[in-house]
C-alpha positions in Angstrom: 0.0 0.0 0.0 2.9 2.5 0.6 4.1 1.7 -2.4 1.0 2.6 -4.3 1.2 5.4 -2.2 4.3 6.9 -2.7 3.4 6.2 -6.8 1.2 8.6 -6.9 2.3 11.7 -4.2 5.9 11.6 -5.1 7.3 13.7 -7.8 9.5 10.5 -9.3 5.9 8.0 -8.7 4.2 10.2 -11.1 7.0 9.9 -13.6 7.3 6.0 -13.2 3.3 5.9 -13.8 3.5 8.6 -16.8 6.4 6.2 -18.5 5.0 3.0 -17.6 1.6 4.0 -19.1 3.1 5.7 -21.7 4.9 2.5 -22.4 1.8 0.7 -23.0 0.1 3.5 -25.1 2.8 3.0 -27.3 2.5 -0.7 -27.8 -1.3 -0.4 -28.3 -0.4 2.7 -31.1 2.3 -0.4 -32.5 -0.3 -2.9 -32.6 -3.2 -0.4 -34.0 -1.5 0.2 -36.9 -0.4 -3.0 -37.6 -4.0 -4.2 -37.5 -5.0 -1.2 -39.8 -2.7 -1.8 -42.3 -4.3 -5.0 -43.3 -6.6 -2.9 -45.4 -3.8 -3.3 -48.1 -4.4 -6.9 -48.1 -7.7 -6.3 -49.3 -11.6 -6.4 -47.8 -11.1 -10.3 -47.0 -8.1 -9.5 -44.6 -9.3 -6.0 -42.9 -12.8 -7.2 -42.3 -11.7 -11.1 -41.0 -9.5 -8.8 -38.7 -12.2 -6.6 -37.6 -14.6 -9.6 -37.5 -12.1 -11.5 -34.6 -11.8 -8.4 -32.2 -15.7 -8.1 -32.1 -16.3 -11.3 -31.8 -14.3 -11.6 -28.8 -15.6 -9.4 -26.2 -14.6 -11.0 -23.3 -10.8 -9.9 -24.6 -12.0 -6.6 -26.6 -13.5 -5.2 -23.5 -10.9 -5.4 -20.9 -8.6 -4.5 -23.2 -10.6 -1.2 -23.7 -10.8 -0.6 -20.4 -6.6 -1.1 -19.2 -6.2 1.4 -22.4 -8.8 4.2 -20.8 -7.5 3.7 -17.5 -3.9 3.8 -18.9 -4.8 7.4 -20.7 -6.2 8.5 -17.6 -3.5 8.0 -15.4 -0.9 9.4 -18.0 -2.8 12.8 -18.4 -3.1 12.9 -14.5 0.4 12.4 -14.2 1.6 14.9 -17.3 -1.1 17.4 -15.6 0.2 17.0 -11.9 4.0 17.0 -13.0 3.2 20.1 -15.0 2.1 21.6 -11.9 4.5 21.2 -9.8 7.2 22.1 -12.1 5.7 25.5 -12.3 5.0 26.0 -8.6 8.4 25.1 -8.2 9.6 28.4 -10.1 6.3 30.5 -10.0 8.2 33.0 -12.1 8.6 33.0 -15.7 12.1 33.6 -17.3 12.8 37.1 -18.7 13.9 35.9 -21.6 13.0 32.8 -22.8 15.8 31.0 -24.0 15.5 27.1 -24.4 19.2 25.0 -24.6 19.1 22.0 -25.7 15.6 21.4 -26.0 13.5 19.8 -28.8 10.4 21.6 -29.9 8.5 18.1 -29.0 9.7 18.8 -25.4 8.9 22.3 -25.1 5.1 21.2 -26.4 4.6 17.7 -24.8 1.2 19.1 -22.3 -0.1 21.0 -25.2 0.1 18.4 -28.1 -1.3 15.6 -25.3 -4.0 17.6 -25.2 -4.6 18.4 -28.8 -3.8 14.6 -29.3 -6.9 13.5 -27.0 -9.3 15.7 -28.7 -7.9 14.0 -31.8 -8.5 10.5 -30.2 -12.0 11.0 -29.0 -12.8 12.0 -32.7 -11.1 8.7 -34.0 -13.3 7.1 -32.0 -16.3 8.5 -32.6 -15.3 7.9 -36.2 -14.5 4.4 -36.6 -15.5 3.1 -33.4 -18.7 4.4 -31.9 -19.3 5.2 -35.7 -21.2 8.7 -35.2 -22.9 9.4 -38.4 -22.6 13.3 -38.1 -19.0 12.4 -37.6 -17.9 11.2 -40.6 -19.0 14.1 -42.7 -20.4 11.3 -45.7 -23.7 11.5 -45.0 -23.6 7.8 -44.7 -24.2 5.7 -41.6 -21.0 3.1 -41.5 -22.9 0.5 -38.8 -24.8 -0.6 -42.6 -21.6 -1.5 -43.7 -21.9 -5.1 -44.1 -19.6 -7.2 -46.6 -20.9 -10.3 -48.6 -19.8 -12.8 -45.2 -22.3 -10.5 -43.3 -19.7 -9.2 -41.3 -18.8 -5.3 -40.5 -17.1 -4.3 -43.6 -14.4 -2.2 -42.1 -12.5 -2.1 -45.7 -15.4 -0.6 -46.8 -16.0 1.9 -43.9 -12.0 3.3 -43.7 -12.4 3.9 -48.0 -15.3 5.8 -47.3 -14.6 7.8 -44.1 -10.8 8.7 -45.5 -12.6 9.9 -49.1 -13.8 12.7 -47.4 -10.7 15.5 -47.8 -11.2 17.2 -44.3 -11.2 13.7 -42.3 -8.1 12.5 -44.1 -6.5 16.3 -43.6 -7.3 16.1 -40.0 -6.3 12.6 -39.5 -2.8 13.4 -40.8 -2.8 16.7 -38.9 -3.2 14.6 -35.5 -1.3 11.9 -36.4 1.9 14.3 -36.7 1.2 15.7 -33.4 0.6 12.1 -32.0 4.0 11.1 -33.6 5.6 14.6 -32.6 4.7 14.0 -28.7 5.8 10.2 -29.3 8.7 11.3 -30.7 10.3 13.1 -27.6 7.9 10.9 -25.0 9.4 7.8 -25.9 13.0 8.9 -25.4 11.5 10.7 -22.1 10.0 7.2 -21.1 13.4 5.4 -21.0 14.8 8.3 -19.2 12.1 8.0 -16.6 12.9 4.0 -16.2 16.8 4.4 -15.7 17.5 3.0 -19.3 19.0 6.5 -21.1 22.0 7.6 -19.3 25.5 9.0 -21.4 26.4 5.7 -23.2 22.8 5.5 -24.6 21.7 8.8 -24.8 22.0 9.5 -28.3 20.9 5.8 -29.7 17.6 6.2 -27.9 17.0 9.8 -28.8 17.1 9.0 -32.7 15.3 5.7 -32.0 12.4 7.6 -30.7 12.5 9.5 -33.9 12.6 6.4 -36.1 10.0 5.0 -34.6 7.6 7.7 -34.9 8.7 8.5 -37.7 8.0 4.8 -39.0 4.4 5.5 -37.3 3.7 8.4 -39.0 4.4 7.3 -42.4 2.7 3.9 -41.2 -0.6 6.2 -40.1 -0.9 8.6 -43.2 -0.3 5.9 -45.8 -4.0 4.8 -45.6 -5.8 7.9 -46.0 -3.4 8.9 -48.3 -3.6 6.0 -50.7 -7.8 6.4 -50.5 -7.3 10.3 -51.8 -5.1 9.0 -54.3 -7.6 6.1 -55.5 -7.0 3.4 -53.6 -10.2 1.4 -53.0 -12.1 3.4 -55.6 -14.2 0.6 -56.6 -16.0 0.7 -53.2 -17.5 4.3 -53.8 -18.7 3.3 -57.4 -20.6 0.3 -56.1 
């Protein structure tokens, strides 16, 4: 119990929650795209995909509810960190002059919050499937492919057609990958992992990675402006 304790009133428990759920968010962001990039496999793959997860609620749900929980405790931690850093030196520099810090660092509360309100709209989007959402004027929960499952392949063609859903898609996917890019570094700072020897190898792997996410993210909504999947919107 102290231990829980001291997690969550101690300047250093806040930062061992805020890496250790960060950690997890990151895997889940891994794993997300992975899954979504099945839509280049075709309807068959994406859908058969989409099919397993809701068919499995018993795995789906909890699942749902560590990643919530997860997000929660991360923007507690960010918010409470961010705090206490500026109590700790209630007055602000004459002259800003940052040294040695990223732009990512300097904007790590403000593009976590920018990034949740870009996260609620994904999943009003794609998950609760909001028909105002989507900005189509169709309602994607008809979407039903010829195995009378959820056609997902169908529903991501059709959402990402629209030019201001794939513009802000890619709009919060940078920012998701810009925060990633100096959180994950941050992360293995906050676990002991990033001293002098290892500094620089995990600074530029943080970049690679969400760099390698980003380009991972955009390539879907992209290829759909450029065509891909056109035969769904003729039919």
């Amino acid at each position: 119990m102290q231990i829980i304790n001291n997690l969550f009133r101690s300047s250093l428990g806040k930062k061992y929650l805020m890496a250790a759920t960060g950690c997890l968010l990151v895997l889940f962001v891994i794993g997300h795209m992975i899954g979504n990039l099945q839509i280049f496999l075709g309807p068959e793959a994406i859908n058969r995909y989409g099919h397993f997860l809701q068919s499995n609620l018993e795995l789906i749900w909890p699942a749902r509810i560590v990643l919530l929980l997860a997000v929660a405790v991360h923007i507690w931690s960010a918010a409470r960190l961010t705090a206490e850093n500026r109590a700790a030196r209630p007055e602000a520099y004459a002259v800003f002059e940052p040294v040695g810090a990223s732009y990512a660092s300097r904007t790590m509360f403000m593009s976590g919050l920018i990034v949740l309100c870009f996260i609620i709209f994904h999943i009003m989007h794609y998950t609760v499937q909001v028909k105002f959402v989507n900005l189509t004027g169709q309602n994607f929960i008809d979407f039903v492919d010829p195995q009378h499952r959820h056609d997902i392949y169908k529903m991501m063609v059709v959402g990402f057609s629209n030019g201001w859903v794939s513009g802000f898609y890619i709009i919060g996917v940078g920012l998701l990958c810009l925060h990633l890019s100096h959180g994950i570094s941050s992360m293995f700072q906050s676990m002991g992992w990033r001293n002098e020897v290892y500094r620089r190898f995990l600074d530029r792997l943080a970049v690679v990675l969400a760099s390698l996410l980003f380009v991972g993210y955009i390539s879907i909504p992209t290829a759909v402006l450029l065509g891909f999947g056109r035969q769904v919107l003729l039919n």
